[in-house]
C-alpha positions as CSV (number, residue, x, y, z in Angstrom):
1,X,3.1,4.3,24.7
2,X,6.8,4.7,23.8
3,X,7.7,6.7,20.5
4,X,8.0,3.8,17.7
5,X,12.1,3.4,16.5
6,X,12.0,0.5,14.3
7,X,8.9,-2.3,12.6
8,X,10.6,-6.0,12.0
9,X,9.8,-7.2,8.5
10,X,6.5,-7.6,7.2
11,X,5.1,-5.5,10.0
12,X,2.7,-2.4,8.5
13,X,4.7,0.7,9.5
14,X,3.4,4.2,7.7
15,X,0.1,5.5,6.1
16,X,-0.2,8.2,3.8
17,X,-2.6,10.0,1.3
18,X,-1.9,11.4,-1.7
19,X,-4.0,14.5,-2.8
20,X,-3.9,17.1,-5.7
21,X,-4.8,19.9,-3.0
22,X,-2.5,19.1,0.0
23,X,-3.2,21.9,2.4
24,X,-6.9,21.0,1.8
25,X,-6.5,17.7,2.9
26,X,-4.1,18.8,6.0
27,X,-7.0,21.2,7.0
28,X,-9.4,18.2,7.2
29,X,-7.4,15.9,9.4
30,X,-5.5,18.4,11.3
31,X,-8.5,19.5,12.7
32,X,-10.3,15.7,13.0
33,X,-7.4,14.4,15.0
34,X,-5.3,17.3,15.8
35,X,-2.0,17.0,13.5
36,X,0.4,19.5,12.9
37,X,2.3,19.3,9.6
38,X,5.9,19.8,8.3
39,X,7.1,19.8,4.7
40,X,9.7,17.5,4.4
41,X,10.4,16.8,0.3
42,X,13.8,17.8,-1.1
43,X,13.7,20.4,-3.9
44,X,11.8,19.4,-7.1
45,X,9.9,16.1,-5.4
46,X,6.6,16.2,-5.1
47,X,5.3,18.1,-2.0
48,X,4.7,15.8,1.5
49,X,3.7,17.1,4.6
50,X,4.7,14.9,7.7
51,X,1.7,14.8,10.1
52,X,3.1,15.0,13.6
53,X,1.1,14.7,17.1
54,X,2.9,15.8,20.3
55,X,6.0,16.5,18.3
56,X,5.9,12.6,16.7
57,X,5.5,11.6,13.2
58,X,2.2,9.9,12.9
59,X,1.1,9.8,8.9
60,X,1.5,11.6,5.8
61,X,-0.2,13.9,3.1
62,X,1.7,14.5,-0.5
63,X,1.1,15.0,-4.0
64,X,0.4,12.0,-6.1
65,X,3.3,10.5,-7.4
66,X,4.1,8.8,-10.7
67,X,1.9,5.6,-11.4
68,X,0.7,5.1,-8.1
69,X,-2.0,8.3,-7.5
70,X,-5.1,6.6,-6.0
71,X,-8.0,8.6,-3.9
72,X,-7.3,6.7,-1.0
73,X,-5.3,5.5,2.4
74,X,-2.2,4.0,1.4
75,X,-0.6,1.3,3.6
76,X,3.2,0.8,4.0
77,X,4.9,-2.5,5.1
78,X,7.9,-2.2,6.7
79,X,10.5,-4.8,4.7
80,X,14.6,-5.6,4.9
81,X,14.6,-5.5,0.8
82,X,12.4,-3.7,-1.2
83,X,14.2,-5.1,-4.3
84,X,13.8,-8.5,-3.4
85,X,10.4,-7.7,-2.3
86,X,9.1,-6.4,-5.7
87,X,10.8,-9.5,-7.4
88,X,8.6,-11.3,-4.8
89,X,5.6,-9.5,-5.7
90,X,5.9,-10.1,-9.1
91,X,6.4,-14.0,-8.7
92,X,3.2,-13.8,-6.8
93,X,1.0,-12.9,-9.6
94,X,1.2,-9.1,-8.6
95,X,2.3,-5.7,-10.1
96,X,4.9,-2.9,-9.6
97,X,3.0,0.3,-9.5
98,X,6.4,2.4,-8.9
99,X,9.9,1.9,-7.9
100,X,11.4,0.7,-6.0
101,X,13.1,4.1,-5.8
102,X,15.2,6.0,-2.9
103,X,13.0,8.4,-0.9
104,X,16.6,10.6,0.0
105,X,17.4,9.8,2.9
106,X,14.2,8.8,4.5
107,X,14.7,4.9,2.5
108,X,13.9,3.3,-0.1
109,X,9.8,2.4,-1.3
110,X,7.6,0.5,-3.6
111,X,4.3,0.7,-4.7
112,X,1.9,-2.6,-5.5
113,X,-1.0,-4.1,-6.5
114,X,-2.1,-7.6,-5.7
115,X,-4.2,-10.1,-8.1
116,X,-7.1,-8.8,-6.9
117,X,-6.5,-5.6,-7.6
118,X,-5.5,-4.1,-4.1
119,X,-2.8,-1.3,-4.0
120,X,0.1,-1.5,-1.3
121,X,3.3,-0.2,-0.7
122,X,6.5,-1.2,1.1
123,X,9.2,0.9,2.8
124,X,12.9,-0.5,3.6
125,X,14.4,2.1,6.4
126,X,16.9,4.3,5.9
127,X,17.0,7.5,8.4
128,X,13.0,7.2,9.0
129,X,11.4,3.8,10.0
130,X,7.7,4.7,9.8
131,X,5.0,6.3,12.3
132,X,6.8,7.1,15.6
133,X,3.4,6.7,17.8
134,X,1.0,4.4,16.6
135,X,-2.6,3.1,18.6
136,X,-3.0,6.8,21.0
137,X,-6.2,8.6,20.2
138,X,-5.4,10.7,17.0
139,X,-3.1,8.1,15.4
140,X,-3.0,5.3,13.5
141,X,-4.2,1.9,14.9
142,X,-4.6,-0.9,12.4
143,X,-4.8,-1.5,8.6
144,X,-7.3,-3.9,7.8
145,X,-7.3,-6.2,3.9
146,X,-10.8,-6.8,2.7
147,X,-11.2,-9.2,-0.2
148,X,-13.5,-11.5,-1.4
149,X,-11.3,-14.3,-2.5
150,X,-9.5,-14.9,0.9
151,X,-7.3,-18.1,0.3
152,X,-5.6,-16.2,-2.8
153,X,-5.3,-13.1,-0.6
154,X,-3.3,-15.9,2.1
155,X,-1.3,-17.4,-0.4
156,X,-0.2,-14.3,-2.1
157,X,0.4,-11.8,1.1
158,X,1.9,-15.2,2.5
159,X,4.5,-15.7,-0.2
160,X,5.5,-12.2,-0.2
161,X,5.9,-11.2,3.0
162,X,5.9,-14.6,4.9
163,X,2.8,-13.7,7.0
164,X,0.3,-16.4,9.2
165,X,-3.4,-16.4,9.8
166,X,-5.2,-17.3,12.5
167,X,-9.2,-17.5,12.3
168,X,-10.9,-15.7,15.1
169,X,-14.7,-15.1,16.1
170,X,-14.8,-12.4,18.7
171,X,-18.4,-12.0,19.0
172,X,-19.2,-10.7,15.1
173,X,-18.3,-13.5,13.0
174,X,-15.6,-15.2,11.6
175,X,-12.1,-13.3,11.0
176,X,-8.8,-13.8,10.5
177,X,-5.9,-12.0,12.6
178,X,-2.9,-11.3,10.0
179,X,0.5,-12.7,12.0
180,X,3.7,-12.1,11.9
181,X,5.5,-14.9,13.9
182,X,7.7,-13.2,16.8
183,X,6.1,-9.7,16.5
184,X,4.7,-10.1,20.3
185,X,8.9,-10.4,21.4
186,X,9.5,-7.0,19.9
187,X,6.5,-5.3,21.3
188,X,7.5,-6.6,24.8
189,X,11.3,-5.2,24.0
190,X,9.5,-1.7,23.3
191,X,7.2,-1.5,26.4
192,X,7.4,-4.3,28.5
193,X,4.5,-5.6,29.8
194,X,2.8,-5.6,26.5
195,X,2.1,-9.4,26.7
196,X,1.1,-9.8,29.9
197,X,-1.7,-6.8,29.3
198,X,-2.9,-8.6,26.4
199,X,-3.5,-12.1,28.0
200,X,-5.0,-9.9,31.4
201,X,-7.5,-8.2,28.8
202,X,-9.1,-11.6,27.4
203,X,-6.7,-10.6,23.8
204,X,-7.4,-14.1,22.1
205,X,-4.1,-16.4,21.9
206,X,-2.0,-14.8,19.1
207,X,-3.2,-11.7,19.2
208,X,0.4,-9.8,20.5
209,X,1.4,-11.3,17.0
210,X,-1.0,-10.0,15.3
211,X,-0.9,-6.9,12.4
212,X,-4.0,-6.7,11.0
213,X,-7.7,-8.6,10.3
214,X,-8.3,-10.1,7.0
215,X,-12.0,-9.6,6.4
216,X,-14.5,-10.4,3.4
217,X,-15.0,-7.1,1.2
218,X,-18.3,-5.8,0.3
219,X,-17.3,-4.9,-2.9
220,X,-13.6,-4.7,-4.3
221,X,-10.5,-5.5,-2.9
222,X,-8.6,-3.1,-0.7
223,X,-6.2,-2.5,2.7
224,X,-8.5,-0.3,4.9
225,X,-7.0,2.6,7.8
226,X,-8.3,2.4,11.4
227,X,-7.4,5.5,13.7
228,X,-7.9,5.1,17.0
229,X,-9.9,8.0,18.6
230,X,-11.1,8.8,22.3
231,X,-14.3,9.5,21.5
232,X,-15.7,8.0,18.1
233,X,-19.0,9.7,18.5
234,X,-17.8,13.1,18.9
235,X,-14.9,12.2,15.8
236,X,-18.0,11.9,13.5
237,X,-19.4,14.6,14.1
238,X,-16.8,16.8,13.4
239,X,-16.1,15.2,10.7
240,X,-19.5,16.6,9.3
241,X,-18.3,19.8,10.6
242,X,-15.0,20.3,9.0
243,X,-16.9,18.8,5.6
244,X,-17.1,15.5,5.7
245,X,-19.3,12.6,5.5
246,X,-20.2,9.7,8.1
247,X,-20.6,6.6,5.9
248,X,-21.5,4.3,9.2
249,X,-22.6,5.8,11.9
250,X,-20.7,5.3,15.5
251,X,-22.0,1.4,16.3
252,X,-20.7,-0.8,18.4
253,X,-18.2,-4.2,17.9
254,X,-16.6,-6.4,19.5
255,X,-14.2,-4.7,21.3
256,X,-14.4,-1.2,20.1
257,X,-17.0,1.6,19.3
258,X,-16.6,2.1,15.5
259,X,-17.5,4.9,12.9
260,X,-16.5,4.9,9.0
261,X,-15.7,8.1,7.5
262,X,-15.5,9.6,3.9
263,X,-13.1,12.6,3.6
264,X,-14.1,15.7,1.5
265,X,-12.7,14.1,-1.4
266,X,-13.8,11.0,-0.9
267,X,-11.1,8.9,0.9
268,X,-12.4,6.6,3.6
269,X,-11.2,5.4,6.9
270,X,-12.3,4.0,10.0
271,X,-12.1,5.3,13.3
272,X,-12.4,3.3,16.9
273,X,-12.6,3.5,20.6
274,X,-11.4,0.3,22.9
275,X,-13.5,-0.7,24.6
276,X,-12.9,-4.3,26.1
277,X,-15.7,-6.2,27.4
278,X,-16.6,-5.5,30.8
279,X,-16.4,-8.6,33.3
């Protein structure tokens, strides 16, 4: 897949996780999906490492920042205006965790919570857009919001960030693809063919505009990580090797063979094979 260079608005671009002990944390997911790391904060910031994978930027480790430490995977969605993205948020019912402030550089960030709780973040581009390879084994594929009110979850995401949801069963219930209208156009600008292999694979209609699932949480509400992985049996179990723990073991879905992971210091994520369905 061609190195990522820019996410239209409203399009989930970056994920990072923010950790008191960062070389810790690097140690536990450079060796569960190979990343190298670079340090890339200016002088008196709080340290980030940039997690790279064949030389591109995939995700990122840091120390917590101000108001917006939380022991888990944050998302990041890409946006024009930050600004006028917080005022949005606000409007909404939801709540400015931090900023928005200028990352150098790098662009400009904001960090939320929803109504229900949910923390998210938003990133306008400056020098740096996001991930630069996304959906290749040892990268990020998909972030995933769990709630249990859905139709406030629609209208508030909707509102903000202008997104559309399209109800899908693939095989394991009732789901909803997150959509951002045209997003199909600019995947097919960056490696053509994209639509074509979705419609040859049996992809349901919408998918190539699709960002994410919005699925009903077991518990509280939050945005979820998936990494995609080439093997997601042999991904648990060193998982368990480098210290951590396999909260669902490797299990089949529709689609893709899935495990759900706890890091050392508790962070989940999920990781997933593709598998389509055979003919």
């Amino acid at each position: 897949m061609n190195p990522r260079e820019s996410y239209p608005h409203g399009v989930p671009c970056f994920v990072d996780l923010e950790r008191e002990d960062v070389d810790a944390a690097a140690a536990f997911y450079g060796g569960l999906f190979g990343w190298s790391f670079d340090a890339v904060s200016p002088p008196g910031a709080p340290r980030f490492l940039a997690a790279s994978l064949n030389g591109l930027r995939v995700a990122g480790i840091g120390e917590p920042t101000d108001g917006a430490a939380s022991n888990a995977w944050n998302t990041y969605v890409s946006v024009d205006d930050a600004d006028a993205t917080a005022a949005k948020v606000t409007a909404a019912g939801g709540t400015v965790l931090a900023g928005p402030l200028d990352v150098g550089p790098a662009g400009r960030m904001a960090a939320f919570a929803d109504p229900q709780g949910a923390q998210f973040r938003v990133w306008q581009a400056g020098a740096s857009h996001g991930a630069q390879l996304v959906n290749v084994p040892g990268s990020w594929n998909w972030s995933d919001y769990e709630a249990s009110d859905l139709e406030a979850a629609k209208a508030f995401y909707g509102s903000v960030f202008g997104w559309e949801y399209q109800e899908v069963d693939l095989g394991g219930g009732p789901s909803w693809m997150i959509r951002v209208p045209g997003y199909g156009l600019h995947l097919e600008a960056l490696n053509p063919g994209t639509l074509e292999r979705h419609s040859a694979s049996g992809a349901p209609e919408g998918f190539s505009d699709a960002i994410g699932w919005l699925l009903t949480a077991k518990d509280e509400a939050r945005w979820a990580v998936t990494f995609t992985v080439a093997d997601a049996d042999a991904t648990a179990a060193k998982a368990r090797e480098l210290g951590g723990t396999v909260v669902t073991e490797p299990f089949d879905a529709p689609w893709v063979r899935l495990a759900v992971l706890r890091d050392p210091e508790g962070a989940t994520l999920t990781v997933g094979k593709f598998q389509p369905p055979e003919d």
